[in-house]
C-alpha positions in Angstrom: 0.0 0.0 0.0 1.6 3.3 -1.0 1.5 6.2 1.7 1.7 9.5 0.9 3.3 11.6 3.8 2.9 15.5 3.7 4.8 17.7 6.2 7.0 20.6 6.0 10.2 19.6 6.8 9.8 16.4 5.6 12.8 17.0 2.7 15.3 17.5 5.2 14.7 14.3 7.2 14.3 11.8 4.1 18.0 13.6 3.5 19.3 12.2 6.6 21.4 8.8 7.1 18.9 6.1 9.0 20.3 5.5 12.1 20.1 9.6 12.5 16.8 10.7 12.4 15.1 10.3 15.4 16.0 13.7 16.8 15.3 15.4 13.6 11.6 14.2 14.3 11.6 14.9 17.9 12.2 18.3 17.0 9.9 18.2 14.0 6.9 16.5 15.7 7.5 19.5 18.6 7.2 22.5 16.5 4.7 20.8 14.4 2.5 19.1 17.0 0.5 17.6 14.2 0.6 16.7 10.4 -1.7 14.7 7.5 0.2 11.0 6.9 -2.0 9.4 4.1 -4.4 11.8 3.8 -5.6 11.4 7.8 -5.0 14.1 10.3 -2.9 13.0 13.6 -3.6 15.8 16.5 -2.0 13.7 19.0 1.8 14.7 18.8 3.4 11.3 20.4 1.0 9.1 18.1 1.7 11.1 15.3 5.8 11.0 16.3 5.3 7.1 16.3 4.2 6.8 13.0 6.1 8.7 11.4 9.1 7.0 13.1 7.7 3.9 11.6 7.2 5.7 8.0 11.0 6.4 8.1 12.6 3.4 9.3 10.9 1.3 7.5 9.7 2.5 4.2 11.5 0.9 1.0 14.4 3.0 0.5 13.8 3.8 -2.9 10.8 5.9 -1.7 13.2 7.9 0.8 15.8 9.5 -0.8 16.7 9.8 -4.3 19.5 7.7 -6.1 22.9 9.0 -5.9 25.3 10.8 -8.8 28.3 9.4 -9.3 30.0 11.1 -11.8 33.8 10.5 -13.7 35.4 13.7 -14.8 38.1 14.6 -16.4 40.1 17.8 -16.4 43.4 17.4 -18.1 45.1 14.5 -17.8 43.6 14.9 -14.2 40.6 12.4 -13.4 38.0 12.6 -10.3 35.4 10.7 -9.1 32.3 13.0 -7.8 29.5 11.6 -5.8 26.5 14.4 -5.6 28.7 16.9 -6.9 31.4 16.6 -4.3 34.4 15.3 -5.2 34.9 11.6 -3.9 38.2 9.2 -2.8 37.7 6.5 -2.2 39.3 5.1 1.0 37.7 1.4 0.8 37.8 -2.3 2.0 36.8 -5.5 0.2 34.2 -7.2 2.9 31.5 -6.1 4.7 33.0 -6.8 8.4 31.6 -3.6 10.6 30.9 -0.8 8.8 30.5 1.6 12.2 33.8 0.6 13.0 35.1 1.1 9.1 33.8 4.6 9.4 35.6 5.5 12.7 39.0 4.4 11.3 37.9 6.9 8.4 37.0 5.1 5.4 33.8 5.6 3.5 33.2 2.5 1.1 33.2 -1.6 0.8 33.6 -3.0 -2.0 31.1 -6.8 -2.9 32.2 -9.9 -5.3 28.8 -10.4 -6.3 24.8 -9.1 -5.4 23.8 -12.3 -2.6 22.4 -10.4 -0.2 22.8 -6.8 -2.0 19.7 -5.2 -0.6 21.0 -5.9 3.2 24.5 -4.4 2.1 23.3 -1.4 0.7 21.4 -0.7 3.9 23.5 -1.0 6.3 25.9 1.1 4.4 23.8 3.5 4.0 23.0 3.8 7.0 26.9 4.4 8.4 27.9 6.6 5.7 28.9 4.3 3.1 29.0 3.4 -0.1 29.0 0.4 -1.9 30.8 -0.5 -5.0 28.1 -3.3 -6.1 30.1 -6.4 -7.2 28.7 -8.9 -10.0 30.1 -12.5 -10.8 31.2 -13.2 -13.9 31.8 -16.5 -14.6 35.9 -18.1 -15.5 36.9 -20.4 -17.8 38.9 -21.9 -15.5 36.1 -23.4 -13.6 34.6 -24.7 -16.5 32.2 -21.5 -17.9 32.6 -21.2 -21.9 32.4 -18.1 -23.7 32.0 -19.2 -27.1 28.5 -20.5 -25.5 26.5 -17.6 -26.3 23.0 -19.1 -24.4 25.4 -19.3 -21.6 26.9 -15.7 -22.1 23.5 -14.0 -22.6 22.0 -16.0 -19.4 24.4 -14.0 -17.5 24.1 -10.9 -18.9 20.8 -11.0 -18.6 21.8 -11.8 -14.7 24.2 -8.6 -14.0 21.4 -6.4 -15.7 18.3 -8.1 -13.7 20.4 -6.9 -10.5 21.1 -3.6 -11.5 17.6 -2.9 -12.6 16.4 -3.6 -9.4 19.8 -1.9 -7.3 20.3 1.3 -9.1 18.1 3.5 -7.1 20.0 2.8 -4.2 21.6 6.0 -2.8 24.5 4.0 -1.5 25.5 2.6 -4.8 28.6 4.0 -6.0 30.0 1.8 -8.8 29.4 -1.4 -10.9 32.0 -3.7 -10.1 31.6 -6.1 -13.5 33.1 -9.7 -12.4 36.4 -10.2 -10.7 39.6 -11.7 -12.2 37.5 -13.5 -15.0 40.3 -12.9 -18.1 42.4 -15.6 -17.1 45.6 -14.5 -18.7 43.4 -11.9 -20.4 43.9 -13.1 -24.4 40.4 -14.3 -24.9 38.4 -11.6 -26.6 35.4 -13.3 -26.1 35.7 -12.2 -22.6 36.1 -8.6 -23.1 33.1 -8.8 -25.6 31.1 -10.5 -23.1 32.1 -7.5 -20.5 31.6 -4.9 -22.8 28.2 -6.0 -23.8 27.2 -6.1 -19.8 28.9 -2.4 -19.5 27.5 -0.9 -22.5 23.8 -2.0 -21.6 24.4 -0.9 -17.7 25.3 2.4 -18.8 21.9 2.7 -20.9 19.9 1.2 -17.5 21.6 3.3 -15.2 23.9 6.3 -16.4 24.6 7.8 -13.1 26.8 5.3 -11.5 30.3 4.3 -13.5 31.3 0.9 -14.5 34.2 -1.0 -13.7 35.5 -4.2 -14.3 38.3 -6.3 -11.8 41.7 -8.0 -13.1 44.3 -9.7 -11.8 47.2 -7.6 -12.3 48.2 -5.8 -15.3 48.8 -8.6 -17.6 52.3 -10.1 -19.6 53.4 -6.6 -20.9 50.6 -4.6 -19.4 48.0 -6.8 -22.2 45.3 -7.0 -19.9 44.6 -3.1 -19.3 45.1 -2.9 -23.4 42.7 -5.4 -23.9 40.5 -3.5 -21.9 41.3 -0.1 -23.8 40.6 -2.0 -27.4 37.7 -3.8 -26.3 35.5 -2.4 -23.7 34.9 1.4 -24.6 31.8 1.1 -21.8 34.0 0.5 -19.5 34.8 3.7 -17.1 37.4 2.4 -14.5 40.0 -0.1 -14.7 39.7 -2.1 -10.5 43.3 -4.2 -10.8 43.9 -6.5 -7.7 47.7 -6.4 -6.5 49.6 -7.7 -4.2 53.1 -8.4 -4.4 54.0 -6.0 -7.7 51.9 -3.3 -5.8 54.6 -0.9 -5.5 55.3 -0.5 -8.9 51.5 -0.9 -10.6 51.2 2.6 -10.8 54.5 3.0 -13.2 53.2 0.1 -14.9 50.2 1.3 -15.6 51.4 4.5 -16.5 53.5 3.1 -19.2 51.1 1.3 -20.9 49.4 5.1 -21.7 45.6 3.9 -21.2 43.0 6.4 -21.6 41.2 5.1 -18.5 41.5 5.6 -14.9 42.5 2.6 -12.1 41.1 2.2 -8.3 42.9 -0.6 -6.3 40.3 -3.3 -5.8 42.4 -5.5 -3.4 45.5 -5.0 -2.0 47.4 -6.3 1.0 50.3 -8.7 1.7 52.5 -10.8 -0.8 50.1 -14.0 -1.8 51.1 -17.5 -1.4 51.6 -17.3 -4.6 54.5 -14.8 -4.5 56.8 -15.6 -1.3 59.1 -18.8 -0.7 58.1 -21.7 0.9 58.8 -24.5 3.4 61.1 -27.7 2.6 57.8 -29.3 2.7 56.4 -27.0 0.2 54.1 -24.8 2.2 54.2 -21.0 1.4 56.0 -18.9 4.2 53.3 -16.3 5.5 54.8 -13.0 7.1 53.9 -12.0 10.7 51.5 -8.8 10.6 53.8 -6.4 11.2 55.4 -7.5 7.9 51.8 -7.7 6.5 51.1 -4.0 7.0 54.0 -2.8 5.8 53.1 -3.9 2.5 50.1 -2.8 3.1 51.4 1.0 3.8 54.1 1.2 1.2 51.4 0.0 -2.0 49.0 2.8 -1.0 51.5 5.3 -0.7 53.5 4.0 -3.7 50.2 3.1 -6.2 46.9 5.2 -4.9 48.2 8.1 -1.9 50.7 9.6 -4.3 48.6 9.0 -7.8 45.7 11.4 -7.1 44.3 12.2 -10.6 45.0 8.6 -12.2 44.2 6.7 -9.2 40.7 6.6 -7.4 41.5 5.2 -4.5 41.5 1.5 -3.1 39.8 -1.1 -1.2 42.4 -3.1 1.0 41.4 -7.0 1.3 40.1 -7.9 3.8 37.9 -6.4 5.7 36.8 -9.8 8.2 38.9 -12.8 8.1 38.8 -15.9 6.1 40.7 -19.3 5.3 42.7 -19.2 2.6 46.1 -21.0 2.9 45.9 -20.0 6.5 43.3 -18.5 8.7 45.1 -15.3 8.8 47.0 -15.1 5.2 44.6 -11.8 4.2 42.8 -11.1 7.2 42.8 -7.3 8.4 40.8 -8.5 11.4 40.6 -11.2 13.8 37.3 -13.7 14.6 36.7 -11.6 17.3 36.9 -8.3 15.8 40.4 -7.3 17.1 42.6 -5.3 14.7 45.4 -6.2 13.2 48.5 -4.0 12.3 47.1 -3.4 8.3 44.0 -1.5 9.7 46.4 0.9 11.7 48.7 1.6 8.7 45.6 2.3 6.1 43.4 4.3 8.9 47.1 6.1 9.0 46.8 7.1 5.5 43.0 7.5 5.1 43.1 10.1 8.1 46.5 11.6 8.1 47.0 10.3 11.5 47.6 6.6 13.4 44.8 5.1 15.5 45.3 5.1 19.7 46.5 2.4 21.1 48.0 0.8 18.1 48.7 -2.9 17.1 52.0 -4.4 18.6 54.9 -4.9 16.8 56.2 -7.9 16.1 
């Protein structure tokens, strides 16, 4: 049933993150004393207060507040991201571990792999402050998904655009995050086509957010950002995940003389892939003080010192997980305790360290 609320004031409040508006209608519902909610008058001010308590908590948000801009612009050689008309860095995290405790440490967006349980995301961003760069799978060859198959290709394009029909309006939306490390070694055009088609169509649906889509590094002689460039003119951003070469993927970048600009969509320590290992053949994993200063030298090296090519980043990983070892990419522990990453980035998001930082180790 579709309720129609009419009270002066009412702009300002529907303006207003969630989790702030309660006094905004204590104070509204006093001067007031009394307004028309669906075309009934409410003289009593405390019933009237309760309802529309209930109007704004829990109305669909697409009926609250308008969807955001989220513009790319260009000035130069000098490229900015602009949400609402303000300019925008983004100072990101790959997860969506607590996002109160994201936004004291001073960052302002998360970053998803794909839409399961986008709605609930957006939300609860939006309520801290945040945005979300709304991830969507895209299948890999190398776990079995063919490109040539077109029924197969179109099935999940027809997928990414189903989600952003329905997440678009979202003011907490920031960017379209189209797959994640999908190329392979990044010589299949059918791939790129496949990306391109999703981007181009996305930009007709919805052209106030930017697309992006995720690699693996740059590519064997930078081929994967030129495949990119010759294929996938839809495409706004270039996300590259780094870890080890993360100092230098700026240079890199640079020298393959792209027309597009980059954000870093995971960073953190060296990967199993990229450090020695064991007699026995098990990767050697650095202790965390090791960890984060990898962590602080690729954001100053690739996104602090790159302002006009570089967006900004989202460092992985903003929770914990098992992969090689239970605390290979982790920024936090199971129990929510920080580890020495989360002081260096909060360092360089906010100019300043934490209190009572992480021991050294």
């Amino acid at each position: 049933m579709k309720f129609i609320c009419e009270l002066s004031g009412i702009g300002g409040i529907l303006g207003i993150p969630l989790h702030k508006r309660s006094h905004c209608i204590s104070a509204l519902c006093s001067r007031h004393g009394a307004g028309i909610l669906g075309g009934f008058t409410v003289n009593n001010v405390h019933l009237f207060k309760l309802i529309l308590v209930a109007f704004l908590v829990c109305f669909p948000y697409e009926r609250l507040k308008a969807q955001s801009v989220v513009q790319l612009r260009k000035t130069g050689e000098t490229w900015e991201l602009t949400r609402d008309g303000e300019p925008y860095f983004i100072r990101g995290v790959g997860g969506t571990g607590s996002l109160s405790f994201l936004k004291q440490l001073g960052g302002n967006s998360i970053r998803t792999w794909s839409v399961e349980d986008a709605e609930r995301t957006l939300d609860a961003a939006y309520a801290e402050g945040v945005t979300v760069c709304v991830g969507m799978w895209l299948e890999h060859e190398r776990h079995g998904f063919d490109y040539q198959d077109q029924a197969r290709v179109q099935q999940q394009k027809r997928r990414c655009l189903d989600s952003v029909k329905r997440l678009k309006d979202h003011p907490a939306v920031l960017m379209w995050g189209i797959g994640n490390e999908m190329e392979g070694n990044g010589k299949d055009p059918a791939i790129w086509k496949a990306v391109e088609e999703i981007a181009e169509e996305i930009k007709s649906l919805d052209p106030n957010h930017p697309t992006m889509t995720v690699i693996a590094e740059l590519g064997e002689g930078e081929n994967k950002i030129r495949a990119i460039e010759e294929h996938c003119p839809s495409i706004d951003v270039i996300g590259v995940n780094s870890y080890g070469g993360i100092t230098t993927l700026a240079s890199r970048f640079k020298n393959a003389k792209v027309s597009k600009p980059f954000v870093i969509t995971e960073h953190g320590p060296a990967g199993p892939w990229e450090v020695g290992k064991t007699s026995w053949d098990s990767p050697i994993e650095a202790s965390s003080t090791e960890k984060a200063k990898l962590y602080a030298s690729g954001y100053e090296a690739s996104v602090a010192s790159q302002a006009g090519l570089c967006l900004g980043a989202y460092s992985f990983l903003w929770g914990h997980k098992q992969e090689t070892t239970a605390t290979w990419f982790g920024m936090l522990l199971p129990d929510g305790s920080r580890l020495a990453a989360v002081d260096v980035i909060s360092s360089a998001w906010t100019g300043k360290p934490p209190a009572n930082r992480c021991p050294e180790i």
